[in-house]
C-alpha positions in Angstrom: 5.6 -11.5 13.8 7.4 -10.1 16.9 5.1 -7.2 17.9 3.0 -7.2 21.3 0.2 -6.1 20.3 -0.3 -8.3 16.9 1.2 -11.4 19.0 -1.4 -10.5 21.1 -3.9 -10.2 18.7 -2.9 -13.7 17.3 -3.3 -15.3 20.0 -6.5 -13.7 20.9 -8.1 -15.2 17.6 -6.4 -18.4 18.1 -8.5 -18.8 21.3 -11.8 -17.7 19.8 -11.6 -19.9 16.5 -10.6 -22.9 19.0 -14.0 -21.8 21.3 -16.1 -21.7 18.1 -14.7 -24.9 16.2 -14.8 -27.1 18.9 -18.2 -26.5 20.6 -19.5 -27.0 17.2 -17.5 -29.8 16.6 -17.9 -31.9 20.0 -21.7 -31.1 20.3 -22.9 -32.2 16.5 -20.3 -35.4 16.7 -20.6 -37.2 20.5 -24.3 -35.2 21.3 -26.2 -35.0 18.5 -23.7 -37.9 16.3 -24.0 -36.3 13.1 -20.5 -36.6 11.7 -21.0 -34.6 8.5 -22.3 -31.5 10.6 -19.6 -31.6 12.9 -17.0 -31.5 9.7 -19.0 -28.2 8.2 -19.2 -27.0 12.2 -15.3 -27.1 12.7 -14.3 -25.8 9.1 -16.9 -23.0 8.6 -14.7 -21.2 12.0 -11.4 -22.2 10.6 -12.2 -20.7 7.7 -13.2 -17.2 8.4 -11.3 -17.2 10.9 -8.0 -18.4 10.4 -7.9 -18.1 6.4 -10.1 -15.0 6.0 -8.3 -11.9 7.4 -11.5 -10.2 8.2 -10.0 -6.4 9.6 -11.5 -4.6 12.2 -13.3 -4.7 15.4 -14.8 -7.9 16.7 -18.6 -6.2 16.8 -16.8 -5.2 12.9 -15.8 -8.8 12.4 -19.0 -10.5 13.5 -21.0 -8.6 10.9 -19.1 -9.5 8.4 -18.9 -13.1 9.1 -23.3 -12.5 9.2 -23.3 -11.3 6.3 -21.0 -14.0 4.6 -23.0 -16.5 5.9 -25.5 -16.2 3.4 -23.2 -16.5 0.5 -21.5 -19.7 2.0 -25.2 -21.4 2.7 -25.1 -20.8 -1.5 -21.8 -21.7 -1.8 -22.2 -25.1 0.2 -25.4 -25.8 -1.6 -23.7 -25.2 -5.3 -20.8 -27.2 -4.3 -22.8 -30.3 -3.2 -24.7 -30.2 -6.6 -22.0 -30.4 -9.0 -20.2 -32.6 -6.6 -22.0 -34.6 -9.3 -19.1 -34.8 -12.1 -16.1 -33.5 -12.5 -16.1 -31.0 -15.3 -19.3 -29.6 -13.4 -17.1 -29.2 -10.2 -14.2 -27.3 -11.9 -16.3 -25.6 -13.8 -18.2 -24.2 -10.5 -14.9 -23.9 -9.2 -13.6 -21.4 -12.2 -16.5 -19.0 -11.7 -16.3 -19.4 -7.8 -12.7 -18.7 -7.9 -12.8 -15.9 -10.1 -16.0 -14.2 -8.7 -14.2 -14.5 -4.9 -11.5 -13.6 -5.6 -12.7 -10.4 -7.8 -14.7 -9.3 -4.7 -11.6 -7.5 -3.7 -12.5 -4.8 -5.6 -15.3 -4.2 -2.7 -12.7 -3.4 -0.4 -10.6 -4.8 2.9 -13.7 -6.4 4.1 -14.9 -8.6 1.0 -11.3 -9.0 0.1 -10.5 -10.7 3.8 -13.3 -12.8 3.7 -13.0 -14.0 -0.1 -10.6 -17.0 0.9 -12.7 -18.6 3.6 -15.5 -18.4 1.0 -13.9 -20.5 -1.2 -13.1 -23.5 0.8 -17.0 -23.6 2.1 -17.3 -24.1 -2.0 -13.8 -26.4 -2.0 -15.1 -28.4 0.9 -18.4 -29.3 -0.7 -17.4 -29.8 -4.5 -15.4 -33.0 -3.4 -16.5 -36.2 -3.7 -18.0 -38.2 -2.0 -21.6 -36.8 -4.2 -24.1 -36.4 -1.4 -27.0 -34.4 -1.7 -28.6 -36.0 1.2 -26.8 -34.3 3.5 -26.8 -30.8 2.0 -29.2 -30.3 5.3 -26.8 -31.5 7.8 -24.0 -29.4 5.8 -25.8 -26.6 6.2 -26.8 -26.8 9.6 -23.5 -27.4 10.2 -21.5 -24.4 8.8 -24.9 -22.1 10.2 -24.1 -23.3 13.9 -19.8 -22.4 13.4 -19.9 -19.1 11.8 -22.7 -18.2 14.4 -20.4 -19.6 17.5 -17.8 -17.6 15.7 -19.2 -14.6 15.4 -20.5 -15.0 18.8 -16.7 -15.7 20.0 -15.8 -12.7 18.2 -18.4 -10.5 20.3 -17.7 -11.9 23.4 -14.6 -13.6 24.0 -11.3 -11.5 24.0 -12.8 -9.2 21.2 -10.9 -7.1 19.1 -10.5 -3.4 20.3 -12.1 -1.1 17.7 -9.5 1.7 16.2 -10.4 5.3 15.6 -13.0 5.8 12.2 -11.3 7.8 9.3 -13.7 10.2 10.1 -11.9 10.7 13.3 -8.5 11.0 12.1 -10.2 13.5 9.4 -10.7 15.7 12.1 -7.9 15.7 14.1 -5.8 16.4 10.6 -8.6 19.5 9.7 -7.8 21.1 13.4 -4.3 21.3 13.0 -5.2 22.5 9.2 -7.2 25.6 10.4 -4.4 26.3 13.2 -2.0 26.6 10.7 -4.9 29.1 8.6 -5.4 31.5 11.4 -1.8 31.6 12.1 0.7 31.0 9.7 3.4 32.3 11.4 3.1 30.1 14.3 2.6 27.0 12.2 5.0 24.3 12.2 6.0 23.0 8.5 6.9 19.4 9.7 4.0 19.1 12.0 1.5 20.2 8.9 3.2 17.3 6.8 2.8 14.6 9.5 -0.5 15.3 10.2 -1.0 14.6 6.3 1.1 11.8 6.9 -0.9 10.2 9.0 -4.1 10.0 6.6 -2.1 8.0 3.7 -4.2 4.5 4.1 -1.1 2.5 4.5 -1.2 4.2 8.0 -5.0 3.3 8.9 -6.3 0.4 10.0 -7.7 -2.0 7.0 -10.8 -1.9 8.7 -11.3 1.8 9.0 -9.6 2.5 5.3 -12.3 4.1 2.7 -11.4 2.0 0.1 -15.1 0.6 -0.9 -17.0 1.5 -4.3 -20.2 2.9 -2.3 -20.1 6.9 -2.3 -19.3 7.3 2.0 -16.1 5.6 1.1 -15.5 7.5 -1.9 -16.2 10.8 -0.4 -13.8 9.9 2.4 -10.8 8.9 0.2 -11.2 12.3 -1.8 -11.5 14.3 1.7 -8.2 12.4 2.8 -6.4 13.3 -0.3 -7.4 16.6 -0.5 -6.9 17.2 3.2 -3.4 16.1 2.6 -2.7 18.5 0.1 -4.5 21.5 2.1 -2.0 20.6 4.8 1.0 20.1 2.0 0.2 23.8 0.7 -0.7 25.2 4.5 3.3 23.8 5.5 4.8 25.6 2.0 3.1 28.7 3.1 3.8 29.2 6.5 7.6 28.1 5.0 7.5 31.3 2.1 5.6 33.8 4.4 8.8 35.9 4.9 9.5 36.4 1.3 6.2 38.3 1.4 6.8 42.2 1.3 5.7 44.1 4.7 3.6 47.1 3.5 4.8 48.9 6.2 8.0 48.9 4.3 6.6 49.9 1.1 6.5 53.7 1.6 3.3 55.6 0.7 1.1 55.8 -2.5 -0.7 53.2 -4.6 1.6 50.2 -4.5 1.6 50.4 -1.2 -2.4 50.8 -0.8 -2.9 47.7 -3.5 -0.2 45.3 -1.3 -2.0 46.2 2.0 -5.3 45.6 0.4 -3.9 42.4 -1.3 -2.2 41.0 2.0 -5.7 42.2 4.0 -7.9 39.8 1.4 -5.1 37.1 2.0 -6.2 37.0 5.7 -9.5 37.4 5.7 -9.4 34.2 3.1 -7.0 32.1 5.3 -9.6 33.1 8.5 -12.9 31.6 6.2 -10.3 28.8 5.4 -10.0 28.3 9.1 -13.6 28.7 10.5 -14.2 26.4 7.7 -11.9 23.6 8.8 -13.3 23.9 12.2 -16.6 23.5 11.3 -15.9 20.5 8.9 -14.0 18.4 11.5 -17.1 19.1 14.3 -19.4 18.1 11.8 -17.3 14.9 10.9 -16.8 14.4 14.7 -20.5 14.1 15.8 -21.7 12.9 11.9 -24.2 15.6 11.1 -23.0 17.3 7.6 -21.8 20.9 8.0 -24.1 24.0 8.0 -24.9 25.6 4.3 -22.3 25.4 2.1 -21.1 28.1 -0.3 -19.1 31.2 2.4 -16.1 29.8 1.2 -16.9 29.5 -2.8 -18.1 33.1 -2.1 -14.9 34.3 -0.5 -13.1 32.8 -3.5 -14.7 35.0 -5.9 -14.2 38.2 -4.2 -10.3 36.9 -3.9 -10.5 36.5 -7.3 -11.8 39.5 -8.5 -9.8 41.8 -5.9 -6.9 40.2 -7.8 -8.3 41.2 -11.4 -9.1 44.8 -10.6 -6.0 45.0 -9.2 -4.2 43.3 -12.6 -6.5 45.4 -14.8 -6.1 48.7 -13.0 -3.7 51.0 -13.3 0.0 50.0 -13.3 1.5 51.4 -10.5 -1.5 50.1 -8.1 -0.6 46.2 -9.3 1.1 44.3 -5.8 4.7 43.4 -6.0 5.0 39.7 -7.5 6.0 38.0 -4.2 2.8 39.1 -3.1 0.8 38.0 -5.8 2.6 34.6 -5.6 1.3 34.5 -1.9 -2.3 35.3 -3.3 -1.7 32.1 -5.8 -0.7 30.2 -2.6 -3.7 31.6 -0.7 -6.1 30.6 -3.7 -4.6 27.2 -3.7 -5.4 26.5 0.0 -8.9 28.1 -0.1 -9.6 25.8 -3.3 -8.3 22.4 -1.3 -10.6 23.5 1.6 -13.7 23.5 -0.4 -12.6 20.6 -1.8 -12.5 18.8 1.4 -15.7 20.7 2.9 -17.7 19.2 -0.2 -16.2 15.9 0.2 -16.8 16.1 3.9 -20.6 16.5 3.5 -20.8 13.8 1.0 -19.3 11.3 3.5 -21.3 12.7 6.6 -24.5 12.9 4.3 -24.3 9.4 3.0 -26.8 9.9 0.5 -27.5 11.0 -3.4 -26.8 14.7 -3.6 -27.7 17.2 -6.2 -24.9 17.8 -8.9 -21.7 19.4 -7.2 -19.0 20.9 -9.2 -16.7 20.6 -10.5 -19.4 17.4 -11.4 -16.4 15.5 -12.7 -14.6 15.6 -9.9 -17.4 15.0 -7.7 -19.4 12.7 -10.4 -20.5 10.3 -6.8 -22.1 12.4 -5.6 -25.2 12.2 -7.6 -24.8 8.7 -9.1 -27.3 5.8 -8.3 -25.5 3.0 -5.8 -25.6 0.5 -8.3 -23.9 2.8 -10.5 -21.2 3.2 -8.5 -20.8 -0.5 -8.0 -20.8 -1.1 -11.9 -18.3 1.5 -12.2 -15.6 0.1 -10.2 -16.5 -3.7 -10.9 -16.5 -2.9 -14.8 -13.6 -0.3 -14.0 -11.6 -3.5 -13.0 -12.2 -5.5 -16.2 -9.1 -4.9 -17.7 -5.9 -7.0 -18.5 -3.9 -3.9 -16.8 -5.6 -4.4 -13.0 -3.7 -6.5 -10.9 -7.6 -7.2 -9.1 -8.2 -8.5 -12.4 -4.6 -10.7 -12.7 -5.1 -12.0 -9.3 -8.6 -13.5 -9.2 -7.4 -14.9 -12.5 -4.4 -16.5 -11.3 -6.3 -17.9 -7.7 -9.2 -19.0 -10.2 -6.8 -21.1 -13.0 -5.3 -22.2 -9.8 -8.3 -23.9 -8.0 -9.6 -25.4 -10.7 -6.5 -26.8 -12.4 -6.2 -28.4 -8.6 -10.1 -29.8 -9.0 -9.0 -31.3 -12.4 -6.2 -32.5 -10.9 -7.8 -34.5 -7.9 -11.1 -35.7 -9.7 -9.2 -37.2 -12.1 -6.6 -39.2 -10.0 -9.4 -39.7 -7.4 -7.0 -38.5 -4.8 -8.5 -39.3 -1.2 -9.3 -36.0 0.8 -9.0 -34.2 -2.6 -9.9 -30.9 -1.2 -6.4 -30.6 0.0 -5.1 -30.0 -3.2 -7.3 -27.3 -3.5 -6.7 -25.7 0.2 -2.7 -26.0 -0.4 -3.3 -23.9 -4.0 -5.5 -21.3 -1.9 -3.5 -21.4 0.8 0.0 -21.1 -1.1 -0.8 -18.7 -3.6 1.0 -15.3 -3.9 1.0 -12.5 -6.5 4.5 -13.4 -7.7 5.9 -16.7 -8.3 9.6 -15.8 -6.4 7.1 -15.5 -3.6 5.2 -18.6 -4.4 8.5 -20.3 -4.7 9.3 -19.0 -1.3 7.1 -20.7 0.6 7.3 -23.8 -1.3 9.9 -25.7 0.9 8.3 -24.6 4.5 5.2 -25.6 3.5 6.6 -29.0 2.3 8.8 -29.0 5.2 6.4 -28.5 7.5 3.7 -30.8 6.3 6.4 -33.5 6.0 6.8 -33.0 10.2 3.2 -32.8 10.5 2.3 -35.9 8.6 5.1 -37.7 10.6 4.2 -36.5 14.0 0.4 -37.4 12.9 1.3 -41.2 11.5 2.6 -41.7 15.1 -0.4 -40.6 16.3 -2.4 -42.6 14.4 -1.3 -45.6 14.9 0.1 -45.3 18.6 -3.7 -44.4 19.5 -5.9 -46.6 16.9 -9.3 -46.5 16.9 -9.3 -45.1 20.6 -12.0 -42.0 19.8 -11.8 -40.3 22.8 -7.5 -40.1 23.0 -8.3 -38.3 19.7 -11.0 -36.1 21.3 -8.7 -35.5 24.4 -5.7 -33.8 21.7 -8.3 -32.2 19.4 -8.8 -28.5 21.1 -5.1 -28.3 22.3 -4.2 -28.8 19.0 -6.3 -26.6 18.1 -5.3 -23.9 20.5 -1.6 -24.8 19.6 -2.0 -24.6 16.1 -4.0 -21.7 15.5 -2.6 -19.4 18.3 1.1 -20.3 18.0 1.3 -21.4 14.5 1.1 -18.0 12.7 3.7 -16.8 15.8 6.3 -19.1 14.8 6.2 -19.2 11.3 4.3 -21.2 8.2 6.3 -24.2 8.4 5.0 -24.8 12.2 1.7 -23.5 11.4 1.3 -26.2 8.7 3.2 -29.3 10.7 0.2 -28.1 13.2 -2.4 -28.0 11.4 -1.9 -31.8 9.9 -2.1 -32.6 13.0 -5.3 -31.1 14.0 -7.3 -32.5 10.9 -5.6 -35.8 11.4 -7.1 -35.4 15.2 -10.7 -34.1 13.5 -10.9 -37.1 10.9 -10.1 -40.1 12.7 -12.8 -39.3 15.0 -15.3 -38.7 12.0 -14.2 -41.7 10.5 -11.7 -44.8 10.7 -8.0 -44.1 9.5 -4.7 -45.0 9.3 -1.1 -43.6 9.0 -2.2 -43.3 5.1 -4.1 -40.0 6.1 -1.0 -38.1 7.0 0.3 -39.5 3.7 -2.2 -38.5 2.0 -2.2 -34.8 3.3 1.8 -34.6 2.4 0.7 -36.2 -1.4 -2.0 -33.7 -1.7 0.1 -30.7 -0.4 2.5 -31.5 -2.6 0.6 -31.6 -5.6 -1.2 -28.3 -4.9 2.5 -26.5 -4.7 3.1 -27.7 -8.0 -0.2 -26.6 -9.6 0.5 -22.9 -7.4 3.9 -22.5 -9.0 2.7 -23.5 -12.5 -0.2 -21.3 -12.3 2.0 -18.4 -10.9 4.5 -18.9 -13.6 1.6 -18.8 -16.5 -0.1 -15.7 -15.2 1.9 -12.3 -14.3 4.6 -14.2 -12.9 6.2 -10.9 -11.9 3.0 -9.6 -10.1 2.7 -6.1 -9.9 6.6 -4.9 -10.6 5.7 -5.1 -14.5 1.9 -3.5 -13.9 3.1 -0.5 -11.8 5.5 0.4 -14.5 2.6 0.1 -17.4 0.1 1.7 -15.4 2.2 4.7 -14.2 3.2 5.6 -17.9 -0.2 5.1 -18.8 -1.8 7.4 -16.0 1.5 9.9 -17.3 0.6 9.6 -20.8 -2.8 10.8 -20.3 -1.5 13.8 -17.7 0.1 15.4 -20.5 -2.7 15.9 -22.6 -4.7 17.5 -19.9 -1.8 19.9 -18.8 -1.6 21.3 -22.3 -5.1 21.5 -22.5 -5.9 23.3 -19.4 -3.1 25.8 -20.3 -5.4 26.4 -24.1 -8.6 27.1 -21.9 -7.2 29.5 -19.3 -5.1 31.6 -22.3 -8.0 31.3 -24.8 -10.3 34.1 -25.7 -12.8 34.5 -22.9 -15.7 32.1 -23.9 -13.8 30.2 -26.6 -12.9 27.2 -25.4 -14.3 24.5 -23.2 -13.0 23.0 -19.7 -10.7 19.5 -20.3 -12.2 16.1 -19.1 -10.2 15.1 -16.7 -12.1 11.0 -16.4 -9.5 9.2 -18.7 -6.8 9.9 -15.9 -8.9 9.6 -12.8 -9.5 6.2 -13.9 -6.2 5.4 -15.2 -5.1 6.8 -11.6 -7.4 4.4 -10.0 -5.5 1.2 -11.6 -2.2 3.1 -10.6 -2.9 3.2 -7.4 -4.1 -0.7 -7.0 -1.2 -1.4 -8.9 0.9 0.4 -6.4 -0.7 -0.9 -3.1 -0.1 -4.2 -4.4 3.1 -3.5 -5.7 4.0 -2.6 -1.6 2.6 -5.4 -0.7 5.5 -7.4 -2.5 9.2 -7.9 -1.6 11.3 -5.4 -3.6 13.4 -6.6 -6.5 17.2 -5.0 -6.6 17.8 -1.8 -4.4 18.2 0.0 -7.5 14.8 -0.8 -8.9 13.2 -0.1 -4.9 14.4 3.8 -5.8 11.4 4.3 -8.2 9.7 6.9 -7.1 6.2 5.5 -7.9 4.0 7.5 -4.9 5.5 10.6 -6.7 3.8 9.7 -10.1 0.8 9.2 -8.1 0.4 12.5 -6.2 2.1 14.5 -9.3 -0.9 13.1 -11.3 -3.4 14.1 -8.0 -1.9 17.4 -8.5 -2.4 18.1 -12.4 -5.7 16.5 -11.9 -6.5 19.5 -9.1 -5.0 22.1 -11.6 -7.1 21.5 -14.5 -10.3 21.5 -12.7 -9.6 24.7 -10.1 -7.4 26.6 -12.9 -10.6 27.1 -15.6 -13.0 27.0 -12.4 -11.1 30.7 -10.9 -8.7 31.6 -13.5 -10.9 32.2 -16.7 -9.5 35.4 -17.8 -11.7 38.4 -18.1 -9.5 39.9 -20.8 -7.9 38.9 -23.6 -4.2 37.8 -22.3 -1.7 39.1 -24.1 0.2 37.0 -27.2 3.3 37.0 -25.9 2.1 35.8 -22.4 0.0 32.7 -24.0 2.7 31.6 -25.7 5.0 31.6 -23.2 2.0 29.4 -21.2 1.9 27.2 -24.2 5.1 26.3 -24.2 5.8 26.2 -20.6 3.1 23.4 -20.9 4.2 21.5 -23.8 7.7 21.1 -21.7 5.5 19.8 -18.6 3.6 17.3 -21.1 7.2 16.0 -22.7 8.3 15.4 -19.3 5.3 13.5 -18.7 6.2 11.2 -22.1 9.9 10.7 -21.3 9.0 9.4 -17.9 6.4 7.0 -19.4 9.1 5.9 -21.8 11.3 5.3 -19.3 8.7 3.5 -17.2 8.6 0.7 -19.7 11.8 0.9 -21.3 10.3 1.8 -24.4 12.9 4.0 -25.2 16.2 5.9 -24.0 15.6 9.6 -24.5 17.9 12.2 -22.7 16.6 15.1 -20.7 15.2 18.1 -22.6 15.9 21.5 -22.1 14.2 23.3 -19.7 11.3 25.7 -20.6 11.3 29.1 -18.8 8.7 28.8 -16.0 8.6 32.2 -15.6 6.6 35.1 -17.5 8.2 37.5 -19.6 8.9 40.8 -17.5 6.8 42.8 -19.6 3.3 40.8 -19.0 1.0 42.1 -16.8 0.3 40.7 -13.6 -2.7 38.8 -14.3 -3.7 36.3 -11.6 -4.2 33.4 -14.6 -0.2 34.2 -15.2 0.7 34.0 -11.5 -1.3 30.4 -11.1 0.0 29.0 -14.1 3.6 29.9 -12.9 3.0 28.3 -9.6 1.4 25.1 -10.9 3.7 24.3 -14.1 6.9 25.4 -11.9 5.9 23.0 -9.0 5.0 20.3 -11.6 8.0 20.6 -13.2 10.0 20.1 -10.1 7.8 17.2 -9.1 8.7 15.3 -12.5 12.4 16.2 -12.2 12.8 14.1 -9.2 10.4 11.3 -11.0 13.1 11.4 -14.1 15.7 11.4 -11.3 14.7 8.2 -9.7 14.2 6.3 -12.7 17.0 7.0 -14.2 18.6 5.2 -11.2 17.0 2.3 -12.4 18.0 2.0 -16.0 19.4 -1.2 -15.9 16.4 -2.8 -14.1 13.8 -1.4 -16.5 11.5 -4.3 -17.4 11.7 -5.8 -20.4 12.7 -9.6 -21.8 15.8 -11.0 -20.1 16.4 -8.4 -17.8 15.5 -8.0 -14.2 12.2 -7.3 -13.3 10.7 -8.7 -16.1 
């Protein structure tokens, strides 16, 4: 870590955590001499915050640490009752684990603090079994999260970063620029701006990526704000290809283009007063005025379009100008999208029904239901949420086996070095191994001198206490792991001998237990999902691409059928198998790429190709229902436009896996036959399976780079 501002922010929380844990410590220890509250006093700071990466603000910070405290007064309290036995310990420390752990599904916040949680459990679970002091325990880790979260308030805090909200706002400004002037839009600068809202850009603290429906509404207006400003930038890029009327000549061709390309503006200028008002409203937090103009606008669109299909021949607009209608419809259709979303999020509350309802299913669904939905939407052998608190939870309490039953001294090391050690891939795992090792083996020798060159002397060892604190906490994470663990044997060696007598056997100790928690990490992490999420992105992107081509064909039967005859797809099996892609994904980030070859996936293509189809099949049957029968030649040329799109869809899946070598198929024509007539249904269908097609082209490209890393038993990857 070489950056000023996050070396500056380390070293900022390095000095707070120090403040907290050692006014706790000192006061409970040499004013008040209660040794066991001064232990809970100094680890309840270290551990939310040193382990815990709690994002945000420190106002942000300190509420969560309030908040926690709570669950670590239980957690304490359920530790030092099955402190009682063994099998009662690990057991505790199993469901612990898992439930901790699993609480990343919550979002940044409850993922950050999970760790720190655990060792308030970890610390108390340990022998020796004393229920007598479950007061002074308590009092203890009360009086260090409260110092800490005063610290965090008051000493060096945290700056607080721009809300989503905010960058909302800024990104719907530039948006309705581009809408009232298309010509003087800038492609590249539409594309940042969307750029800028993908969450790997925003601060964790600030990213909407919580189960409660605020969140929810604000990841849906990010995504759709993103595409409003992907289809503004194609626009302004295709405008000259639009037919000047001027140029037409005279007569009903040219009437129906002027008319055509007057309804284009006056949609692009609702679009626009509609983007203004939506980031004002997001800006201050009141919800936007009555919704509904621009749903209203769409309609006339719509219907301007099907008099002008349905009327007589030689009125109908050129087709590059009804392809800039389909391009119009398409940005009107995002900006209600993000205008609903928008009000959800400002609004905070349980709304009427808002449709699409599927896409929009939220907003009138009970809190708890929406917590339900993404714990139970979790529960599945395919989410890495699910492989990880797994893995952490095997891992802790194979390491409270371990230590019960060979009564190691200061067992709760085992368990801190698992916790501490554990990554979502064992070559990671593995990684850190030796510098841990290394570094403890410094640590334990620096700390054996210190032992016995100082003795029994309490106060040297109160005298190197905070320094090595300050040392350890601020310029430990600076320098690396090795020197933060060499440190931080150091500091508890400092912390223990003044709680109790010891010896140069404590640093052994701490190098024995270190050691053995590495080897239960690396077992643990080559049992379960050794390759963390390299193997799950692959499964769950053919998954979420099996069940897109399904719903492409689909919406292509509705929007050809007879008017009336046929009902609108359900588009919920791939929103949630989207939802597992995408953890899969951010996870899979998170990681150290395997061979350069295998890094050339495009994955975040998958995603936003599966966004897109998603989009079509609930705006096509929304607008695009035809009035009149479409003609047979005209559906059939739909259908099988769309059965191409879906067999793209399965041969990328298959090649995904490795299921299967299939070569490319034949293209489909993506284009109507000349003799159809110029029915707004034909022109969006066009647009959306052409552009889809194109999308999965470069998806089949990429992968097909990576042939020969394609996961599977004995090859690379796997």
């Amino acid at each position: 870590m070489t950056g000023g501002p996050e070396r500056t922010a380390v070293l900022r929380r390095g000095i707070r955590v120090t403040v907290a844990a050692s006014a706790g410590f000192y006061a409970f220890l040499y004013g008040l001499d209660r040794p066991e509250a001064a232990l809970y006093a100094l680890f309840g700071p270290v551990s939310l915050g040193l382990l815990s990466s709690i994002p945000g603000s420190g106002r942000q910070r300190a509420t969560v640490m309030l908040k926690a405290l709570p669950v670590g007064l239980l957690l304490v309290t359920l530790g030092t009752a099955l402190a009682v036995r063994t099998w009662a310990a690990v057991l505790g420390m199993l469901v612990v684990g898992f439930l901790l752990a699993f609480a990343a599904v919550a979002g940044p916040r409850a993922a950050g603090a999970g760790p720190g949680l655990q060792l308030f459990y970890i610390l108390a679970c340990v022998p020796p079994y004393a229920p007598d002091t479950l007061g002074l325990r308590l009092t203890g880790l009360t009086t260090g999260i409260l110092l800490l979260a005063a610290c965090e308030v008051l000493v060096l805090p945290a700056p607080p970063a721009a809300p989503y909200r905010t960058r909302l706002a800024e990104a719907l400004t530039v948006a309705a620029d581009a809408a009232a002037d298309p010509a003087g839009a800038d492609p590249a600068g539409l594309r940042e701006a969307g750029r800028r809202l993908r969450l790997s850009a925003v601060p964790e603290a600030e990213r909407p990526a919580g189960p409660a429906r605020r969140d929810r509404a604000l990841a849906q207006a990010g995504k759709a704000t993103r595409r409003l400003l992907d289809l503004l930038a194609h626009f302004t890029e295709v405008i000259p290809a639009a037919p000047s009327p001027r140029l037409s000549g005279r007569g009903a061709a040219a009437e129906g283009t002027e008319l055509a390309q007057a309804a284009c503006d006056a949609l692009l200028d609702r679009v626009a007063t509609l983007c203004n008002v939506t980031a004002g409203a997001l800006r201050v937090g009141r919800p936007p005025p009555r919704p509904g103009t621009l749903e209203e606008g769409i309609l006339d669109f719509q219907a301007l379009r099907t008099n002008q299909a349905t009327g007589p021949p030689d009125a109908a607009p050129p087709v590059p100008v009804l392809r800039r209608q389909s391009a119009v419809l398409g940005i009107a259709e995002s900006a209600r999208m993000v205008e609903a979303a928008a009000r959800i999020a400002v609004y905070g509350r349980r709304t009427p029904p808002i449709p699409p309802r599927e896409l929009f299913w939220y907003a009138d669904t009970s809190t708890a239901g929406l917590w339900v939905k993404r714990l139970f939407g979790h529960v599945t052998l395919r989410s890495v949420q699910f492989q990880n608190a797994v893995r952490i939870a095997l891992g802790l309490g194979a390491a409270r086996l371990v230590a019960g039953s060979l009564d190691l001294p200061h067992g709760f090391w085992v368990m801190l070095a698992v916790l501490t050690l554990s990554r979502t891939t064992v070559a990671q795992t593995w990684a850190a191994v030796p510098k841990v090792l290394a570094g403890n083996l410094v640590g334990a020798v620096a700390a054996g001198a210190l032992l016995v060159g100082f003795g029994r002397q309490t106060e040297a060892y109160a005298a190197v206490l905070a320094p090595g604190m300050l040392a350890a906490f601020a310029l430990g994470p600076l320098l690396g792991i090795a020197w933060a663990q060499a440190l931080f044997t150091l500091v508890v060696a400092s912390a223990f001998a003044q709680i109790a007598p010891a010896s140069w056997q404590l640093a052994g100790a701490r190098v024995i237990d270190v050691v053995t928690g590495s080897v239960i990490g690396l077992l643990c992490g080559l049992i379960a999902w050794p390759a963390g999420a390299r193997r799950e992105v692959r499964r769950t992107m053919a998954a979420l691409l099996r069940s897109c081509g399904p719903l492409v064909t689909h919406t292509v039967d509705v929007v050809t059928a007879s008017p009336g005859a046929a009902r609108s797809p359900s588009t919920l099996p791939t929103e949630h198998r989207l939802r597992l892609a995408e953890a899969a994904y951010a996870q899979y980030r998170s990681e150290p790429s395997g061979t350069p070859a295998e890094a050339r996936a495009d994955w975040q293509a998958v995603l936003m190709s599966a966004s897109h189809v998603l989009l079509g099949a609930h705006w096509l049957p929304r607008f695009d229902l035809p009035v009149t029968t479409i003609p047979p030649g005209a559906a059939a040329w739909a259908r099988t436009a769309a059965g191409h799109v879906a067999a793209a869809t399965t041969r990328i899946a298959a090649l995904a896996t490795g299921d299967q070598r299939q070569p490319g198929a034949p293209g489909a024509p993506l284009t109507p036959p000349e003799n159809s007539p110029p029915l707004p249904v034909l022109i969006d269908l066009e647009t959306w399976l052409s552009s889809l097609n194109a999308e999965l082209s470069r998806i089949e490209g990429s992968l097909r780079d990576t042939e020969h890393t394609v996961t599977g038993r004995g090859r690379p990857g796997s």
